[in-house]
mmCIF entry with sequence, helices, sheets and N, C-alpha, C, O atoms, coordinates in Angstrom:
data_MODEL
# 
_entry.id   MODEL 
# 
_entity.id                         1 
_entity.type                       polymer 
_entity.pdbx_number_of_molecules   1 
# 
_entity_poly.entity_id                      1 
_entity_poly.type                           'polypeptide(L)' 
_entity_poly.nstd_linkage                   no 
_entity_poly.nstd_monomer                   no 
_entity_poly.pdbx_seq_one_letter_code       
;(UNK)(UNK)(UNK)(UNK)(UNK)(UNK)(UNK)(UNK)(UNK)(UNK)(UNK)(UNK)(UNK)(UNK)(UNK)(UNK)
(UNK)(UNK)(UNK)(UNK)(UNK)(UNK)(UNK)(UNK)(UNK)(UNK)(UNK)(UNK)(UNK)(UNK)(UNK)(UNK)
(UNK)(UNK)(UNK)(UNK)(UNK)(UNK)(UNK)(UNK)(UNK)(UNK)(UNK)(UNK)(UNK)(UNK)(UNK)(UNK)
(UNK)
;
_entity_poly.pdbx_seq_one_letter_code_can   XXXXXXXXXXXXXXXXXXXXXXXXXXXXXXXXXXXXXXXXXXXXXXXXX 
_entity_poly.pdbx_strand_id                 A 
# 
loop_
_entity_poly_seq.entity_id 
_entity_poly_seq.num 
_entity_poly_seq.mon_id 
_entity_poly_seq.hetero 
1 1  UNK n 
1 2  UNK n 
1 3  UNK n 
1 4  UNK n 
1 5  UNK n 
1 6  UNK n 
1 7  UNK n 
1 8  UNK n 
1 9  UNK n 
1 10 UNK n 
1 11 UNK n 
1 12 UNK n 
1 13 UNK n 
1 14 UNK n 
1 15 UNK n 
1 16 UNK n 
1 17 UNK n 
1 18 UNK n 
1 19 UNK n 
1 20 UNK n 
1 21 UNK n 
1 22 UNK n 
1 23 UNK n 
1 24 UNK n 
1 25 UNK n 
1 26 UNK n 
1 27 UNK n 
1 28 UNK n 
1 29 UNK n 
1 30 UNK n 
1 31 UNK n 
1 32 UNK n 
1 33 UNK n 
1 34 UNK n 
1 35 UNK n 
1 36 UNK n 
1 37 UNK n 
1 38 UNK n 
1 39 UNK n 
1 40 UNK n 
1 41 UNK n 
1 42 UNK n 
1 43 UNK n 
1 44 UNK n 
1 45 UNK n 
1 46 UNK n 
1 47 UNK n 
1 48 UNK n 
1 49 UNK n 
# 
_struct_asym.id          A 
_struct_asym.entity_id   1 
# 
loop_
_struct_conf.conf_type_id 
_struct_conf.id 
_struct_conf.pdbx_PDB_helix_id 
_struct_conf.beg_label_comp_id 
_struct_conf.beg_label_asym_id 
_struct_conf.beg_label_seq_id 
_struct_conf.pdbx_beg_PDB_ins_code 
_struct_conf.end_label_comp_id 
_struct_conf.end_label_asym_id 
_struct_conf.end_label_seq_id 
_struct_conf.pdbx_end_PDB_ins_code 
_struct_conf.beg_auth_comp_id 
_struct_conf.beg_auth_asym_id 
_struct_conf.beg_auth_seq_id 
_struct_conf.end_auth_comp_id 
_struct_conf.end_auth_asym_id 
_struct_conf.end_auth_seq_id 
_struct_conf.pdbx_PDB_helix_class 
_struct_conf.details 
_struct_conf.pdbx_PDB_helix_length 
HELX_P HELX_P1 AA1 UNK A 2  ? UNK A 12 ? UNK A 2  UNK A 12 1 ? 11 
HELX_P HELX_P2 AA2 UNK A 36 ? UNK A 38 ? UNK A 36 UNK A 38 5 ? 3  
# 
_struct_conf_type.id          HELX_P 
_struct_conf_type.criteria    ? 
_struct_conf_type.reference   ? 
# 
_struct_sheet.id               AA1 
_struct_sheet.type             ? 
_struct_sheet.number_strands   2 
_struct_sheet.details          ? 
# 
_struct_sheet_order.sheet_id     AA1 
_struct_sheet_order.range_id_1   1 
_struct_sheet_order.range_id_2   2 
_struct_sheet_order.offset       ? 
_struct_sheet_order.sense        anti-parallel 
# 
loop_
_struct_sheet_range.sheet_id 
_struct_sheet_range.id 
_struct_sheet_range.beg_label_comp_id 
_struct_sheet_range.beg_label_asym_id 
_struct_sheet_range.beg_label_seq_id 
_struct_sheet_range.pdbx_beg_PDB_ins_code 
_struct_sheet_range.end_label_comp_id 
_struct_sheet_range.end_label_asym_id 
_struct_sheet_range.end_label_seq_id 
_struct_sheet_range.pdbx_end_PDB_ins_code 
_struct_sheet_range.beg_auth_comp_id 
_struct_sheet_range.beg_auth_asym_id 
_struct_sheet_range.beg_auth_seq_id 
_struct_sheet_range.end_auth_comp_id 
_struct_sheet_range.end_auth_asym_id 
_struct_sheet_range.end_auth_seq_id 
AA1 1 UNK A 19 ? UNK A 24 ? UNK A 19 UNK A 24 
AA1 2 UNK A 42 ? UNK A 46 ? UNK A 42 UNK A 46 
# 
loop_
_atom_site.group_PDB 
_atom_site.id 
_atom_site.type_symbol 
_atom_site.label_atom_id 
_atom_site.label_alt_id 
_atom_site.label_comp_id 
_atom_site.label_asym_id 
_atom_site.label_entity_id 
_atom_site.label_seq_id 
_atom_site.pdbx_PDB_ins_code 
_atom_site.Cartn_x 
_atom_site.Cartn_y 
_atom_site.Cartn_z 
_atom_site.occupancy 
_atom_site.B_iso_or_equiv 
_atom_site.pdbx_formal_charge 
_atom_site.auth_seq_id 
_atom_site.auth_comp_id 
_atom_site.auth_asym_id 
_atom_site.auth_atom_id 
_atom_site.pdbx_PDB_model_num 
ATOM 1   N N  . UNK A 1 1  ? 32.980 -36.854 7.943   1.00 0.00 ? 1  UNK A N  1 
ATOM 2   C CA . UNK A 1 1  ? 33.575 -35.920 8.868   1.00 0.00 ? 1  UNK A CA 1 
ATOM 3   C C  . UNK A 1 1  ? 32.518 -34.982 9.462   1.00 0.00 ? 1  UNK A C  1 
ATOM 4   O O  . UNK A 1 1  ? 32.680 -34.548 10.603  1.00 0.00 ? 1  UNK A O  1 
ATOM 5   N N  . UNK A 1 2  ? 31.554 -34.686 8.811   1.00 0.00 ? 2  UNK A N  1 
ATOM 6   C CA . UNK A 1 2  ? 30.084 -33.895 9.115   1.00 0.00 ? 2  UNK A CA 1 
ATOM 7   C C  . UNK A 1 2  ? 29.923 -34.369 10.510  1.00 0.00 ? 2  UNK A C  1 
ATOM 8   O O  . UNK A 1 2  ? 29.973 -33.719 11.554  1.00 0.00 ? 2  UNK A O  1 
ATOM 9   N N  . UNK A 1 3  ? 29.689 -35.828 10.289  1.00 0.00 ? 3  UNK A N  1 
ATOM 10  C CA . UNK A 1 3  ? 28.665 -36.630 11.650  1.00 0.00 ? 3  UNK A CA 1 
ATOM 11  C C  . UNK A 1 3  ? 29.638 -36.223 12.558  1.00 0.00 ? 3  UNK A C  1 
ATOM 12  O O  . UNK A 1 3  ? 29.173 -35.591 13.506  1.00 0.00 ? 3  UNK A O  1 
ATOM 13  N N  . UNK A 1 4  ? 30.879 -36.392 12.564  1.00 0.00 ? 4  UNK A N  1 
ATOM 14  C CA . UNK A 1 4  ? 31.512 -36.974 13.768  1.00 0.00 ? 4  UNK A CA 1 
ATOM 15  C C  . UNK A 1 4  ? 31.583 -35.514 14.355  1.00 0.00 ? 4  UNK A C  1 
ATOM 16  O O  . UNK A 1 4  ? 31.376 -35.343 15.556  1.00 0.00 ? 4  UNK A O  1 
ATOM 17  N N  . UNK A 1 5  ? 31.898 -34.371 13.445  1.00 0.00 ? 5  UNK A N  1 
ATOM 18  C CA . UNK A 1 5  ? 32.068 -32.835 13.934  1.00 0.00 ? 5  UNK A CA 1 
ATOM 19  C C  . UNK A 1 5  ? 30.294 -32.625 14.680  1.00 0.00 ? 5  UNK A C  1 
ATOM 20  O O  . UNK A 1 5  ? 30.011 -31.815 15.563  1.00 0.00 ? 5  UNK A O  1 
ATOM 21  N N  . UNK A 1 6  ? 29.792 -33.133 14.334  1.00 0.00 ? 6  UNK A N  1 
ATOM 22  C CA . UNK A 1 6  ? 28.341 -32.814 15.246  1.00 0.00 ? 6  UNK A CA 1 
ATOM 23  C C  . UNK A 1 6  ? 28.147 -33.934 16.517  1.00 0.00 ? 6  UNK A C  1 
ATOM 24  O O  . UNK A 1 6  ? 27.379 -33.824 17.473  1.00 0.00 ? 6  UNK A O  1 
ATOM 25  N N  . UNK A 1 7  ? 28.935 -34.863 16.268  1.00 0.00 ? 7  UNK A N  1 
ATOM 26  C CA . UNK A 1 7  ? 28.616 -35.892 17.665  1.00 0.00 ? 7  UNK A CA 1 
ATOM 27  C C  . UNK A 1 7  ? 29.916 -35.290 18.292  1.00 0.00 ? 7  UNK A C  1 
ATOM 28  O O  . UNK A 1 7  ? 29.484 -35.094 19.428  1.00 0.00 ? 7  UNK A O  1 
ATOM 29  N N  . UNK A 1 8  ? 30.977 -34.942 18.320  1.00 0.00 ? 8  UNK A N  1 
ATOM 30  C CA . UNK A 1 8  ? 31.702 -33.887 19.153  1.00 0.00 ? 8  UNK A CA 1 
ATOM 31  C C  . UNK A 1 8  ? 31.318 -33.078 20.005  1.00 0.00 ? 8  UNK A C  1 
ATOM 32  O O  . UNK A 1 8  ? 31.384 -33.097 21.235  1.00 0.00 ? 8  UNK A O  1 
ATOM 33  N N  . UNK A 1 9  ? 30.669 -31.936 18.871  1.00 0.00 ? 9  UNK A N  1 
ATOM 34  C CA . UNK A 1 9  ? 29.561 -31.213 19.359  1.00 0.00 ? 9  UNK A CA 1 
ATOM 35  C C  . UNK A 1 9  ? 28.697 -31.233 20.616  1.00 0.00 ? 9  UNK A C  1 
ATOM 36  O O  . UNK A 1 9  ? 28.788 -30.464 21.573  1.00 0.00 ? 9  UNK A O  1 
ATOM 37  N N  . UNK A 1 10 ? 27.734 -32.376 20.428  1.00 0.00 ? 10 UNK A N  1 
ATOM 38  C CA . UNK A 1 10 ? 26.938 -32.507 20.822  1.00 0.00 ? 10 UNK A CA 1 
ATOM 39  C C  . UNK A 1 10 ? 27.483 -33.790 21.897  1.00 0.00 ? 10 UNK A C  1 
ATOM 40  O O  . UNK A 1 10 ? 26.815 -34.824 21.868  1.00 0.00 ? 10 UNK A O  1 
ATOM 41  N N  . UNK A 1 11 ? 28.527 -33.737 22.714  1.00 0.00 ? 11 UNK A N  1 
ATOM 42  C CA . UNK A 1 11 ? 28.992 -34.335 23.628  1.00 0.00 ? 11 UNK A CA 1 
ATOM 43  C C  . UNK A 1 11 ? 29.025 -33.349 24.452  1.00 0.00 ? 11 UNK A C  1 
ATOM 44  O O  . UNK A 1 11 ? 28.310 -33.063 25.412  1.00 0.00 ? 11 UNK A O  1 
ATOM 45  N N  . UNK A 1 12 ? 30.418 -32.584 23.729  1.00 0.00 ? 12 UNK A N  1 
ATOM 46  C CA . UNK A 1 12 ? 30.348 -31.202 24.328  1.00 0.00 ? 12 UNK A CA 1 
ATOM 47  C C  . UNK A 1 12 ? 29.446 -30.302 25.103  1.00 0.00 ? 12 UNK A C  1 
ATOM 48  O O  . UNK A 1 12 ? 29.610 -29.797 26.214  1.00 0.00 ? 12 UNK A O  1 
ATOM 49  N N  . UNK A 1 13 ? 28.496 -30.222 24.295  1.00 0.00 ? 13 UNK A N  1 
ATOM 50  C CA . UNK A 1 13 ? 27.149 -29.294 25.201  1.00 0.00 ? 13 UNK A CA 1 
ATOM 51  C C  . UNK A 1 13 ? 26.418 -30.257 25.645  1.00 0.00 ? 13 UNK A C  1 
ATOM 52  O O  . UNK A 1 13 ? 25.276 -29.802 25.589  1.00 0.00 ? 13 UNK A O  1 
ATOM 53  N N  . UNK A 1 14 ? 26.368 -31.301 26.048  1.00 0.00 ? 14 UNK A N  1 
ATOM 54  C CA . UNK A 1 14 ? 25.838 -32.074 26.769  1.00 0.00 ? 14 UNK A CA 1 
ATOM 55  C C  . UNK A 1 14 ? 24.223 -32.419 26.513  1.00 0.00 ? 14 UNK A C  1 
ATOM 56  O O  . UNK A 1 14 ? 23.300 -32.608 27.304  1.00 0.00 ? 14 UNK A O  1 
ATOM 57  N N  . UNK A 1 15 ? 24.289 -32.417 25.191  1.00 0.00 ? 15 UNK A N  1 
ATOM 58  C CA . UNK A 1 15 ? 22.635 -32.533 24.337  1.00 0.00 ? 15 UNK A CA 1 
ATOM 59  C C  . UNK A 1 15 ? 22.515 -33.412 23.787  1.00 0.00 ? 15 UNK A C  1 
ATOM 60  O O  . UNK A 1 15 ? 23.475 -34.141 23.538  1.00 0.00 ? 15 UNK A O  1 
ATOM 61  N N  . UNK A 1 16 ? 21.271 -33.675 23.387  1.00 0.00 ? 16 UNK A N  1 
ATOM 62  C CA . UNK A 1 16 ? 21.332 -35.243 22.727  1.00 0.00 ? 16 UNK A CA 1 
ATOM 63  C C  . UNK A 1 16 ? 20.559 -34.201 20.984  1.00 0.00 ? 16 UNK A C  1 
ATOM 64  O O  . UNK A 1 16 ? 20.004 -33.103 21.007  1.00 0.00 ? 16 UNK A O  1 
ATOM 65  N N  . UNK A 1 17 ? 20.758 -34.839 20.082  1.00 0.00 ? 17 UNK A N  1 
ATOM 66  C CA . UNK A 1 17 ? 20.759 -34.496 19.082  1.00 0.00 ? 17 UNK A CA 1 
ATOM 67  C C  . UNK A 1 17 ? 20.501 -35.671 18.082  1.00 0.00 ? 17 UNK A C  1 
ATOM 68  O O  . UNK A 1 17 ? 21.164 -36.708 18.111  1.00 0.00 ? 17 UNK A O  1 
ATOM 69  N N  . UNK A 1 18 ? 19.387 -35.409 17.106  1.00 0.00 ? 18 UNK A N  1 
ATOM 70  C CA . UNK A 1 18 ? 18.255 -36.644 16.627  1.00 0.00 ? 18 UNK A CA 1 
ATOM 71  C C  . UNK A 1 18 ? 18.694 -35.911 14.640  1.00 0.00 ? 18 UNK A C  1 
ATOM 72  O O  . UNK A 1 18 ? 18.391 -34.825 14.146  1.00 0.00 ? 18 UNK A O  1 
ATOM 73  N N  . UNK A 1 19 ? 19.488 -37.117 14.016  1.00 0.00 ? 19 UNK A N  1 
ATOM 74  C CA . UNK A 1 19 ? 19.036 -36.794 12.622  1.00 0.00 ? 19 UNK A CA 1 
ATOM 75  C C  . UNK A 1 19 ? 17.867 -37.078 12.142  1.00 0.00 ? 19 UNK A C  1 
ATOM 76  O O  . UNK A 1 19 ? 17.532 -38.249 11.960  1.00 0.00 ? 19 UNK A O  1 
ATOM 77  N N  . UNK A 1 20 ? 16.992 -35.942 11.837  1.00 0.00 ? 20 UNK A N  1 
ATOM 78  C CA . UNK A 1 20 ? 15.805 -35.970 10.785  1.00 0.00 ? 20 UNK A CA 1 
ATOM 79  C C  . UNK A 1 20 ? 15.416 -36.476 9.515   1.00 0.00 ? 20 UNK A C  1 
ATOM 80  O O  . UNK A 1 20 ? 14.528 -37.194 9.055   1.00 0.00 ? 20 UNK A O  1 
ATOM 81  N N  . UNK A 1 21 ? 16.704 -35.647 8.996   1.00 0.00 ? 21 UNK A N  1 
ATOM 82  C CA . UNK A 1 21 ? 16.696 -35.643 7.521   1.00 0.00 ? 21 UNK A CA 1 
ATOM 83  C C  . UNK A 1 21 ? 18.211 -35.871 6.742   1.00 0.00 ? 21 UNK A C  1 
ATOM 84  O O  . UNK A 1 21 ? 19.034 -35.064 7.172   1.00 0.00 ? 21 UNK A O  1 
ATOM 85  N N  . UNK A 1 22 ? 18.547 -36.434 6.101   1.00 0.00 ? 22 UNK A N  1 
ATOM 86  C CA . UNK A 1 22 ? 20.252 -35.961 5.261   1.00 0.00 ? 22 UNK A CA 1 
ATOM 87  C C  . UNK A 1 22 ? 19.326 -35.707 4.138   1.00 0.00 ? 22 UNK A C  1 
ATOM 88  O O  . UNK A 1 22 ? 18.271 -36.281 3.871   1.00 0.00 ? 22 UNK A O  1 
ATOM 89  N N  . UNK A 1 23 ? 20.085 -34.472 3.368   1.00 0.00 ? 23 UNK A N  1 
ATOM 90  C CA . UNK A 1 23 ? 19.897 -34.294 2.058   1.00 0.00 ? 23 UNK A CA 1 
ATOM 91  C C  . UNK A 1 23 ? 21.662 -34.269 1.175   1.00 0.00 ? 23 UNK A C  1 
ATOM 92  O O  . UNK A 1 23 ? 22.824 -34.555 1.465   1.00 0.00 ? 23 UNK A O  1 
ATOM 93  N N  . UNK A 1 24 ? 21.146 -33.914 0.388   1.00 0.00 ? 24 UNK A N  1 
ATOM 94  C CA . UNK A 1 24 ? 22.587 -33.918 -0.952  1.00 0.00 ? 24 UNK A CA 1 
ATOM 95  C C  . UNK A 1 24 ? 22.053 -32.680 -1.892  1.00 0.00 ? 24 UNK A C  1 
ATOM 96  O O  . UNK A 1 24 ? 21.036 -31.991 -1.813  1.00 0.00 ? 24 UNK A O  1 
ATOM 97  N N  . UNK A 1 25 ? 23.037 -32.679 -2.716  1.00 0.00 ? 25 UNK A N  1 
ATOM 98  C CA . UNK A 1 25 ? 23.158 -31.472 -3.816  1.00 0.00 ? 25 UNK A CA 1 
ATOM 99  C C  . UNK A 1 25 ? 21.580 -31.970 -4.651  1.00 0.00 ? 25 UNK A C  1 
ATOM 100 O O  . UNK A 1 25 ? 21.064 -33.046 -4.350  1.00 0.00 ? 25 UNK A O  1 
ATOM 101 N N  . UNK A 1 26 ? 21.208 -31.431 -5.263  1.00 0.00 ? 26 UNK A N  1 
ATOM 102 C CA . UNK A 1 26 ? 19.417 -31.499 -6.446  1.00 0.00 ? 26 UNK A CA 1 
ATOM 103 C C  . UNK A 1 26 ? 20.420 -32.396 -7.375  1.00 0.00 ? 26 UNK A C  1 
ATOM 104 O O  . UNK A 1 26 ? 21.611 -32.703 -7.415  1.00 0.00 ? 26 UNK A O  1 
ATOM 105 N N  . UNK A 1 27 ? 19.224 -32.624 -8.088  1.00 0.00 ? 27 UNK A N  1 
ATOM 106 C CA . UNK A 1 27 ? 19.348 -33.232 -9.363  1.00 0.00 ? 27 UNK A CA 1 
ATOM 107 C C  . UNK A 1 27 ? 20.125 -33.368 -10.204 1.00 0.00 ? 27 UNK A C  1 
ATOM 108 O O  . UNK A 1 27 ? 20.511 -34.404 -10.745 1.00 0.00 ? 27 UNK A O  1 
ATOM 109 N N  . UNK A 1 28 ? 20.539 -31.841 -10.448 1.00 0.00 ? 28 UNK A N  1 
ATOM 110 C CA . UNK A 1 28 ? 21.493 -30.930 -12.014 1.00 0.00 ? 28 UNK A CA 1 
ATOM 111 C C  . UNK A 1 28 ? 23.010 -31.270 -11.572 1.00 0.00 ? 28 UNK A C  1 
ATOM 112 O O  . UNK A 1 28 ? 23.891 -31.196 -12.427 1.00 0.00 ? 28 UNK A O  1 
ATOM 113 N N  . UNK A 1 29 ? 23.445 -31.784 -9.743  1.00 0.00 ? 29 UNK A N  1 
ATOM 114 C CA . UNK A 1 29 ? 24.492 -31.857 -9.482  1.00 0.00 ? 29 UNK A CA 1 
ATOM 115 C C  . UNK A 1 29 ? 24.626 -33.454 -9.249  1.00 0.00 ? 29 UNK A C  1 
ATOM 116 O O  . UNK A 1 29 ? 24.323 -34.020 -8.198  1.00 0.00 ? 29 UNK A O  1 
ATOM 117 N N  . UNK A 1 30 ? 25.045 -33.971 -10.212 1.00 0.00 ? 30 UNK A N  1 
ATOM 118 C CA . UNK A 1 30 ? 24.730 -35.655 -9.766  1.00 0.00 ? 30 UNK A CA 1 
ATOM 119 C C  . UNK A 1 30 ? 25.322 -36.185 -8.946  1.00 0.00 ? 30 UNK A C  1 
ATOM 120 O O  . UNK A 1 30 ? 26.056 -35.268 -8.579  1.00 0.00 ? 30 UNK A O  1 
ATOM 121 N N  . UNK A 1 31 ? 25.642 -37.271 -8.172  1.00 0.00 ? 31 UNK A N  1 
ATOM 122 C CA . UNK A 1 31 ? 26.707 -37.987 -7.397  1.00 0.00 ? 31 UNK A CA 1 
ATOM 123 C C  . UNK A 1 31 ? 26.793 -39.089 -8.396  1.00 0.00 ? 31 UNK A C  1 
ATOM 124 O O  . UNK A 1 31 ? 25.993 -39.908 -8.849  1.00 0.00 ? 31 UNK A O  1 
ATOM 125 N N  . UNK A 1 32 ? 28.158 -38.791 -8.589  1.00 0.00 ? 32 UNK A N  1 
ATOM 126 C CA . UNK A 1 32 ? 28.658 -40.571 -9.288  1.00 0.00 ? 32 UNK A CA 1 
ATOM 127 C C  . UNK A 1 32 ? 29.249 -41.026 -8.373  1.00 0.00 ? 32 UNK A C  1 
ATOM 128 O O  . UNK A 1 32 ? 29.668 -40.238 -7.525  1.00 0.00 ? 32 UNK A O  1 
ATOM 129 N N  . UNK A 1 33 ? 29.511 -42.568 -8.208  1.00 0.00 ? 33 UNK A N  1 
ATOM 130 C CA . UNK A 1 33 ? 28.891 -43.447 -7.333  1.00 0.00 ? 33 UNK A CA 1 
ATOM 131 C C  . UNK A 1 33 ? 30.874 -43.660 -7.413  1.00 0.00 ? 33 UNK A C  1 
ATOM 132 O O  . UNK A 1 33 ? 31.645 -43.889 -6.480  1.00 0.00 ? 33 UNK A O  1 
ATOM 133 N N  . UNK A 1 34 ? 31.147 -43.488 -8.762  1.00 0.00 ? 34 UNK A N  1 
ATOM 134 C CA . UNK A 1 34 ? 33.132 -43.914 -9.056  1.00 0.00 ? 34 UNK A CA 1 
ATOM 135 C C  . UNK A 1 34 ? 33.954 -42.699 -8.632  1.00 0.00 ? 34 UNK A C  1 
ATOM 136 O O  . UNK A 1 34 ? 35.158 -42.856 -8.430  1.00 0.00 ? 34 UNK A O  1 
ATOM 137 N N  . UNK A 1 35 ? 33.416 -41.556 -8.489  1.00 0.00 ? 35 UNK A N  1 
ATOM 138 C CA . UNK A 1 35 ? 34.221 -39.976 -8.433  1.00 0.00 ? 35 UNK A CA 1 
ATOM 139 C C  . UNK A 1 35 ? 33.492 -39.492 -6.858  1.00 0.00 ? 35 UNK A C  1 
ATOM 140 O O  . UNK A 1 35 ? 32.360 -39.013 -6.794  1.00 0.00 ? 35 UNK A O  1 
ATOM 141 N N  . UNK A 1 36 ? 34.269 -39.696 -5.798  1.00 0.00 ? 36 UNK A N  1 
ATOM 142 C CA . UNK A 1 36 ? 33.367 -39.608 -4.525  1.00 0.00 ? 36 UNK A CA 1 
ATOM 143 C C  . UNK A 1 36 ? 33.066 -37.959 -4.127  1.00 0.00 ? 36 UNK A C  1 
ATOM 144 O O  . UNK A 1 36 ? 32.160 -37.515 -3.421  1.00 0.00 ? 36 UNK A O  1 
ATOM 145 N N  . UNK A 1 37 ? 34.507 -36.984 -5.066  1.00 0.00 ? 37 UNK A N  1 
ATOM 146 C CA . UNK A 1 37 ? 33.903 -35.661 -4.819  1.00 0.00 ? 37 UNK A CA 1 
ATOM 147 C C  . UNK A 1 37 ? 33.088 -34.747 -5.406  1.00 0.00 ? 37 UNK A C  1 
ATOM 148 O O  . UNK A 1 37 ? 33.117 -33.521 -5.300  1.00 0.00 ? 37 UNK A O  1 
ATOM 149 N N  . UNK A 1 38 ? 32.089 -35.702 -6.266  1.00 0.00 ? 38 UNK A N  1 
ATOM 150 C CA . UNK A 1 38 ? 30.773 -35.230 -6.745  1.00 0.00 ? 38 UNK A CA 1 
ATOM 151 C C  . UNK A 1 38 ? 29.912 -35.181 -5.265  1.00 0.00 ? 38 UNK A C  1 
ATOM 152 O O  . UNK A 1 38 ? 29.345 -34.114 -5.035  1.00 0.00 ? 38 UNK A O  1 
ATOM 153 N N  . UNK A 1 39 ? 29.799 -36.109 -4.398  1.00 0.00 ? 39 UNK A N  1 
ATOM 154 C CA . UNK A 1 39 ? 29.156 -35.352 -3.188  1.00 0.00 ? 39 UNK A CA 1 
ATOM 155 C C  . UNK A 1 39 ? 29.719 -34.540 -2.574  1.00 0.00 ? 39 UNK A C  1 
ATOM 156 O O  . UNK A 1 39 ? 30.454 -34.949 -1.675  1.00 0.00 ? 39 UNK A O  1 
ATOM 157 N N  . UNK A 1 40 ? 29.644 -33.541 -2.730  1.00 0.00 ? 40 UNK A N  1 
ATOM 158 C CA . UNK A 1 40 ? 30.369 -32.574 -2.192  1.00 0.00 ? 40 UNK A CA 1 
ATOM 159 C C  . UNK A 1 40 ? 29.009 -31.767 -1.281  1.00 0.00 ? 40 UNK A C  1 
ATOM 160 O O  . UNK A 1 40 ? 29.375 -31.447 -0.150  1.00 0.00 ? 40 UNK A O  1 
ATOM 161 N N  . UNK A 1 41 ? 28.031 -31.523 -1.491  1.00 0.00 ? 41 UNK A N  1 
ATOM 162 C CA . UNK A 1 41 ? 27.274 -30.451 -0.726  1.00 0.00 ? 41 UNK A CA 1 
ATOM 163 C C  . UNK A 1 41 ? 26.017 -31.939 -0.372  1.00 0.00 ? 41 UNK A C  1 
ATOM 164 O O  . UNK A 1 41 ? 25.537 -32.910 -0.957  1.00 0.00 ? 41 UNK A O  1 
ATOM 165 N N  . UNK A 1 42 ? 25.954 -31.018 1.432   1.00 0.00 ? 42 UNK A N  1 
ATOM 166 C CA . UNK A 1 42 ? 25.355 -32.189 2.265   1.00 0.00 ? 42 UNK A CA 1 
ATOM 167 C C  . UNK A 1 42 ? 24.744 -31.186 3.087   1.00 0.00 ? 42 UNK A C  1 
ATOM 168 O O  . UNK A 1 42 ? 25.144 -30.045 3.319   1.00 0.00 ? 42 UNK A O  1 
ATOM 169 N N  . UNK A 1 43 ? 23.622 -31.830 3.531   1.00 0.00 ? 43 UNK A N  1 
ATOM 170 C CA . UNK A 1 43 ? 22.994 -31.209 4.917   1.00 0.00 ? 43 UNK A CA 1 
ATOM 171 C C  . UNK A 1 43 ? 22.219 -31.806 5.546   1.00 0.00 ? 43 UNK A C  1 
ATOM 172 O O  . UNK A 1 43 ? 21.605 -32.736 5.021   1.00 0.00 ? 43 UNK A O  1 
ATOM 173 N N  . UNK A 1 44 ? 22.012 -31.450 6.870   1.00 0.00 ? 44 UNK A N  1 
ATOM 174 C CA . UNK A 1 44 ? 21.342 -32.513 7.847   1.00 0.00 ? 44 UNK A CA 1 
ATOM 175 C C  . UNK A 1 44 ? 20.540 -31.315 8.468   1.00 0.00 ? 44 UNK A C  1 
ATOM 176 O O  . UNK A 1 44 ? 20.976 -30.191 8.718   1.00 0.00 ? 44 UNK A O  1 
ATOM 177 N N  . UNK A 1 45 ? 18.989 -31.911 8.703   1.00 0.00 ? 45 UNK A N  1 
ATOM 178 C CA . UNK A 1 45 ? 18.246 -31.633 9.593   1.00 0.00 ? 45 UNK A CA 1 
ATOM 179 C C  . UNK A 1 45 ? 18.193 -32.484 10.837  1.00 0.00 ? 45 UNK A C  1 
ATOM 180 O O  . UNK A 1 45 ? 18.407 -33.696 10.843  1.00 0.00 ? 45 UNK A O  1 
ATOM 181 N N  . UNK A 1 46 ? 17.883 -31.731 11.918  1.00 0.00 ? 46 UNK A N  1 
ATOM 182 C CA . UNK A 1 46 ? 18.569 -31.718 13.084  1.00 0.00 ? 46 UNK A CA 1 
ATOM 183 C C  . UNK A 1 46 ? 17.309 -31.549 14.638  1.00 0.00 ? 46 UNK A C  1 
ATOM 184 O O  . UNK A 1 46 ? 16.356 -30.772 14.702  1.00 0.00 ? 46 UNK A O  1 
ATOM 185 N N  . UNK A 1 47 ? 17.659 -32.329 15.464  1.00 0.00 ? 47 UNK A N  1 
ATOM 186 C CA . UNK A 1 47 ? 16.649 -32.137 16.200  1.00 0.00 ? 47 UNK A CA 1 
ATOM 187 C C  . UNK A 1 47 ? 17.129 -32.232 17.704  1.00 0.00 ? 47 UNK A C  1 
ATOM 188 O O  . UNK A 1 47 ? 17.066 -33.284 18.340  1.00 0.00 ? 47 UNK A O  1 
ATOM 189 N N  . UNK A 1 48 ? 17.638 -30.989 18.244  1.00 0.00 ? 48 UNK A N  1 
ATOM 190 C CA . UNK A 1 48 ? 18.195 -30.947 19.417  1.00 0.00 ? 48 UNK A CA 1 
ATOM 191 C C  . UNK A 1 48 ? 17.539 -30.755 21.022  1.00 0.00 ? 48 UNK A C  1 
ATOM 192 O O  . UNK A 1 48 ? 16.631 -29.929 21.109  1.00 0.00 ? 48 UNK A O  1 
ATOM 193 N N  . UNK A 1 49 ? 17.848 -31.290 21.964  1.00 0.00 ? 49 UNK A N  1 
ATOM 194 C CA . UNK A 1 49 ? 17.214 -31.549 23.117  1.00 0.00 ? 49 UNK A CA 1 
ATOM 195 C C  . UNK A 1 49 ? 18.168 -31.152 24.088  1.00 0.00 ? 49 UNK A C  1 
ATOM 196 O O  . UNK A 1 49 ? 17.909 -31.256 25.287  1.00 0.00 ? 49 UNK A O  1 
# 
């Protein structure tokens, strides 16, 4: 839901917009792969034009 709220976005203002980077939660917060709301914290670096 992240991506699509930023390709909305970025229709909207009429920009083109480049993912850099995705990250996730560190280490101490694991993602299990069977329980999908262990990813819970996300972020994207971002490169707007």
């Amino acid at each position: 839901m992240l991506l699509q709220t930023i390709a909305t976005a970025t229709l909207d203002a009429r920009r083109t917009v480049k993912v850099l980077e995705r990250r996730t939660q560190a280490r101490d917060h694991p993602i299990l792969l069977t329980v999908p709301e262990t990813h819970y914290l996300k972020c994207l670096i971002l490169y707007v034009t």
